[in-house]
N, C-alpha and C positions, 0 to 999 in steps of 0.2 A: 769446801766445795765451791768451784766455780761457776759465774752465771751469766750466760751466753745467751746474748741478742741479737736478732738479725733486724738489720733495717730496710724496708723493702715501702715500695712507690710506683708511683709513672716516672715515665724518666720529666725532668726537669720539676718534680716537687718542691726539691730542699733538700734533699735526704741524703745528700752528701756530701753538702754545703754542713749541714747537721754533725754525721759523722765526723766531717774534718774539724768543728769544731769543739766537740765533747772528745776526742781523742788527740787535740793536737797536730793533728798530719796533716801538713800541708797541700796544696796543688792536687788534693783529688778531686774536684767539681768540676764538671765544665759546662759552657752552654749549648749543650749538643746532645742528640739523643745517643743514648749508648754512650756515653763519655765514661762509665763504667764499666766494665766487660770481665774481669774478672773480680773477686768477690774482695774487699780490703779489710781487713784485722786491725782492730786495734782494742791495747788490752789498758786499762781508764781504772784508776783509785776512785775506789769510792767518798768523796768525801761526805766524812763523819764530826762534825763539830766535838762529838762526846771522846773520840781518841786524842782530840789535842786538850780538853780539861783534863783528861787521866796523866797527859803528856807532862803538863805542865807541873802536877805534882809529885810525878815523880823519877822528871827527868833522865829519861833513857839515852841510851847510845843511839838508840835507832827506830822510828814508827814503821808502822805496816801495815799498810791498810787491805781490804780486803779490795776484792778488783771484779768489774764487770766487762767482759769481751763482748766488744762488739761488731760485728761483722757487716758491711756494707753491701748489699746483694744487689745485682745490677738492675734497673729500672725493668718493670715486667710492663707488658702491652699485650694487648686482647691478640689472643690465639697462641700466648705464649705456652699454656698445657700443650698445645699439639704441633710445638716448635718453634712458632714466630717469635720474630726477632730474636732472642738467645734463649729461647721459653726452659725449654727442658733442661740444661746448666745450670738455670738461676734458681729453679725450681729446686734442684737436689740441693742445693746449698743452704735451702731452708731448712732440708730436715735435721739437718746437726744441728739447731737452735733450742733453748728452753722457750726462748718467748717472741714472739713477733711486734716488732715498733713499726706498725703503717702509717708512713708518714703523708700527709695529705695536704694540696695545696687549697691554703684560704687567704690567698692576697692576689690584688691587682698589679701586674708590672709587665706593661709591652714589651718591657724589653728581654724579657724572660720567654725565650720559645715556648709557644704550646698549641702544636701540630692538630689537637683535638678540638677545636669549636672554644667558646667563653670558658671558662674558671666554672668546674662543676664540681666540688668535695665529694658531692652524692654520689656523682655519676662514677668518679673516680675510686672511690670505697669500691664501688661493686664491679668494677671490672677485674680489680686486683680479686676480690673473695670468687667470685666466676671461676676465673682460674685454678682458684685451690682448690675449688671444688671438683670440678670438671677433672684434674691432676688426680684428688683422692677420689675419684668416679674410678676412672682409669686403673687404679691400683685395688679396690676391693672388689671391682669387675674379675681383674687376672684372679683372685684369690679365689672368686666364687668359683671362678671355673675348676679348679684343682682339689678345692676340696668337696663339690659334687658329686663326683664320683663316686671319691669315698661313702661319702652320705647314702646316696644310691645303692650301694653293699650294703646296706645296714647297720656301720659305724656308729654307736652311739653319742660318741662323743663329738663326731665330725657333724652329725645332726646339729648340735646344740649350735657348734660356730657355725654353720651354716647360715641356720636362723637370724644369728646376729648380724651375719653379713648384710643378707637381706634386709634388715634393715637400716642399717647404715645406708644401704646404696638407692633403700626408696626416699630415706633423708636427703639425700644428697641429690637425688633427681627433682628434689622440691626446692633446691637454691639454699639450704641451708648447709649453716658447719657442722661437723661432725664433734666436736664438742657438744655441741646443745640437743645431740641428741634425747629425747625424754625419758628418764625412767631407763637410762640408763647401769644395766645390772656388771659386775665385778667380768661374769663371763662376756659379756660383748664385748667390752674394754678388750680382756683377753686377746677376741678373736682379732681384734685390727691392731696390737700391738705391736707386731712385725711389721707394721704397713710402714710405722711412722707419718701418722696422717698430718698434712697442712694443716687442716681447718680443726684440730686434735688439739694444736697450740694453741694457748692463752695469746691475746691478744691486745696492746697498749694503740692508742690513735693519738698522733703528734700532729696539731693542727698548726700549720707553718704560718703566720701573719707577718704584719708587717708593724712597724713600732707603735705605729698609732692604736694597734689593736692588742697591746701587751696587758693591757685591763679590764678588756671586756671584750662578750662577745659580740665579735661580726655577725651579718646575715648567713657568711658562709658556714660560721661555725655554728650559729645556731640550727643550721641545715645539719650539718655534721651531726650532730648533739641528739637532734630527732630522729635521724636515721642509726643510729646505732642501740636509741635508748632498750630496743628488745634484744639485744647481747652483753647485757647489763655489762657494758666494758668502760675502761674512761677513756677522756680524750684529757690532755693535757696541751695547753697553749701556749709554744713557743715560738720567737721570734728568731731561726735560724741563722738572718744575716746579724743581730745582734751577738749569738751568742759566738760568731766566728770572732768578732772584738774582746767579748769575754774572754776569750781561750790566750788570749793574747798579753792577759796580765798576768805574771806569777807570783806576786807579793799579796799577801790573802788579806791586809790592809787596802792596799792599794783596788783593789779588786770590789772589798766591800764597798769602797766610796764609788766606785761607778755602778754600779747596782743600783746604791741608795737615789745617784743622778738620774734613775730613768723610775724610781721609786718602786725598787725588784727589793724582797727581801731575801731570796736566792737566786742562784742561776738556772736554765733551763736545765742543765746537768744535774741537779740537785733535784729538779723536778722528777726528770724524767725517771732516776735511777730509784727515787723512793716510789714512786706509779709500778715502777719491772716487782721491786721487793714485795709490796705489797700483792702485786698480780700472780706471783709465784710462791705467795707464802713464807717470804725469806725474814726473819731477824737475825740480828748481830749480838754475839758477846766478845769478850775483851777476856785477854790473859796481859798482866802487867807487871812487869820485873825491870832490873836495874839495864839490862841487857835490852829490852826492848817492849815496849808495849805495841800490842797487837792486836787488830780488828779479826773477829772469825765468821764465817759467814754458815746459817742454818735451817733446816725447814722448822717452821711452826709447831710446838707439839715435839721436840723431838726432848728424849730425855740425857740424864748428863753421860752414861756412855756411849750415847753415837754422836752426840760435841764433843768426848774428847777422842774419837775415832777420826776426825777432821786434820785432829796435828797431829796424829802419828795411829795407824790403826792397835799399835801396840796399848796405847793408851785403853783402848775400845776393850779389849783382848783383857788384859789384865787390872780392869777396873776395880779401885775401892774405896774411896771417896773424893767428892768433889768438895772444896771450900769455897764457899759464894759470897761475894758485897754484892748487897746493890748499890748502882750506881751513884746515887742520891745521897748513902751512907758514906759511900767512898768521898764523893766531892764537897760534903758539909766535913769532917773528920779527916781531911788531908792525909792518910796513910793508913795501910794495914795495919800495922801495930794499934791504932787508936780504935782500928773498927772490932780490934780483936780486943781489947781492953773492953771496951762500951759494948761487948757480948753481938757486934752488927755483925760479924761473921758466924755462917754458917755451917756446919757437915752436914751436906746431903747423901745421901743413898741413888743407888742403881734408878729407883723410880723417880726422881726429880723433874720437873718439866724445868726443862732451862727458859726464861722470860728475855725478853729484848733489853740490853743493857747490863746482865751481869756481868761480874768480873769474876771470873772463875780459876782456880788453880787443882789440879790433879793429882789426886794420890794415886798408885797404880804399881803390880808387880807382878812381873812376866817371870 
């Protein structure tokens, strides 16, 4: 399964500055507003430390790591729900996402346009959430009306969504995301699933600094930090024009030793991506043969045939057993054969909860 991020901002946060630096792509930033206009792609390895100790023992043709897309969605501005500056565009291009990266300016730099008054993280959070909301105002407004109706005839079923609309949309006239809504039941979900709501996505905050602030928080960020703390979301602290320097080494020696020089013991990419896994419930398992060892990407909880549904649905279809390392086993005992010998390997069944880390191989027959 693939996991798709959208990056979204005021225009001149970082956030594209960000993007080109976690995807590599050059010459997408500029110092302008709207210097983005249509929406940029980039599809980003995730890097896993645990796929090059697997790598290393047992030396494949080829690694493969599992990948995060992420999509650069043009700078949004107050009145952008009801079209301003490229509202409605940028808007639709959110709802194809699994999770939203609001990236937020908390550094000082004249020389950085910023059209709106002093450097506000606060003020700038709630202009972007305004918008989602106002946007998902807009869309369960059309629904109520259509399913009204029905309701009105005495539909029973259109009663129920009905209901939920309702409140969804007295939520949302209160300033709040439609995620948080309370006591939320199975049918309300239902009834806005169609909607694809904004404010429905999980949510990560990238508070953009400057070097000096790679270790601690600023005033701005601890603004940030307080005004988010009731969306129980994280904010992760990175220093976007650093990590454009990052992106720029590709020897993963070479690369640690500048990290260590600014005393980073990962990159902001490293941050960011384990903040998305964690926000959308994602772990990783590994399948490793001579031919290639492989990152697999899964939700939490899922058991072993809908992981082995991810490489081939045939796997899924014709499942009959899983064989499991754990990882820990696999890299103290350097190979399957010894894990197999020392009884570390396991046969699991259809019920298994697959754990973050194994290594897993498939029995199966279609």
């Amino acid at each position: 399964m693939s996991l798709r991020c959208g990056i979204v901002g005021l225009p001149n946060v970082g956030k594209s500055t960000l993007f080109s630096a976690l995807t590599s792509i050059q010459n997408v930033a500029a110092n302008y507003e709207f210097a983005t206009i249509d929406p940029n792609i980039g599809i980003v390895d995730v890097p896993d430390p645990r796929l090059y100790a697997i790598s290393d023992i047992v030396n494949p043709q080829r690694i493969v790591h599992t990948t995060v897309e992420f999509v650069d969605i043009a700078g949004l501005v107050k009145g952008a729900s009801k079209g301003g500056g490229r509202g409605n565009a940028f808007l639709s291009n959110i709802r194809d996402v699994d999770a939203i990266i609001h990236v937020v300016r908390c550094f000082d730099d004249p020389n950085v346009v910023r059209s709106i008054g002093p450097v506000n993280p606060v003020s700038d959070k709630e202009v972007i959430e305004m918008e989602l909301q106002f946007k998902d105002l807009d869309s369960v407004e059309k629904k109520i009306g259509k399913v009204e109706r029905t309701a009105k005839a005495g539909d029973a079923k259109a009663k129920v969504e009905l209901n939920a609309l309702l409140r969804y949309k007295a939520h949302l006239e209160q300033g709040k995301n439609a995620r948080t809504l309370p006591d939320a039941t199975e049918d309300d979900k239902e009834a806005v699933a169609d909607l694809f709501l904004l404010t429905m996505k999980p949510m990560l905050y990238i508070a953009n600094v400057d070097e000096s602030n790679l270790h601690e928080d600023n005033n701005y960020v601890k603004a940030l930090r307080e005004a988010v703390k009731a969306e129980n979301s994280d904010i992760i602290r990175i220093c976007a024009a650093l990590e454009s320097q990052i992106a720029e080494i590709s020897d993963r020696e070479e690369r640690k030793m500048f990290l260590q020089e600014y005393g980073l013991q990962e990159s902001g990419l490293d941050l960011l991506i384990r903040g998305a896994y964690a926000l959308l419930n994602l772990i990783t398992y590994f399948t490793a043969g001579e031919k290639e060892v492989r990152a697999w990407t899964i939700e939490r909880g899922w058991k072993a045939p809908q992981a082995a549904g991810v490489i081939h649905s045939d796997f899924e279809r014709g499942f009959i057993k899983a064989e499991v390392i754990k990882l820990s086993d696999y890299l103290t005992l350097k190979s399957e054969t010894a894990c197999k010998e020392a009884g570390k390997m396991a046969m699991q069944g259809k019920d298994y909860v697959v754990e973050d880390g194994d290594i897993m191989h498939f029995r199966f027959n279609v």
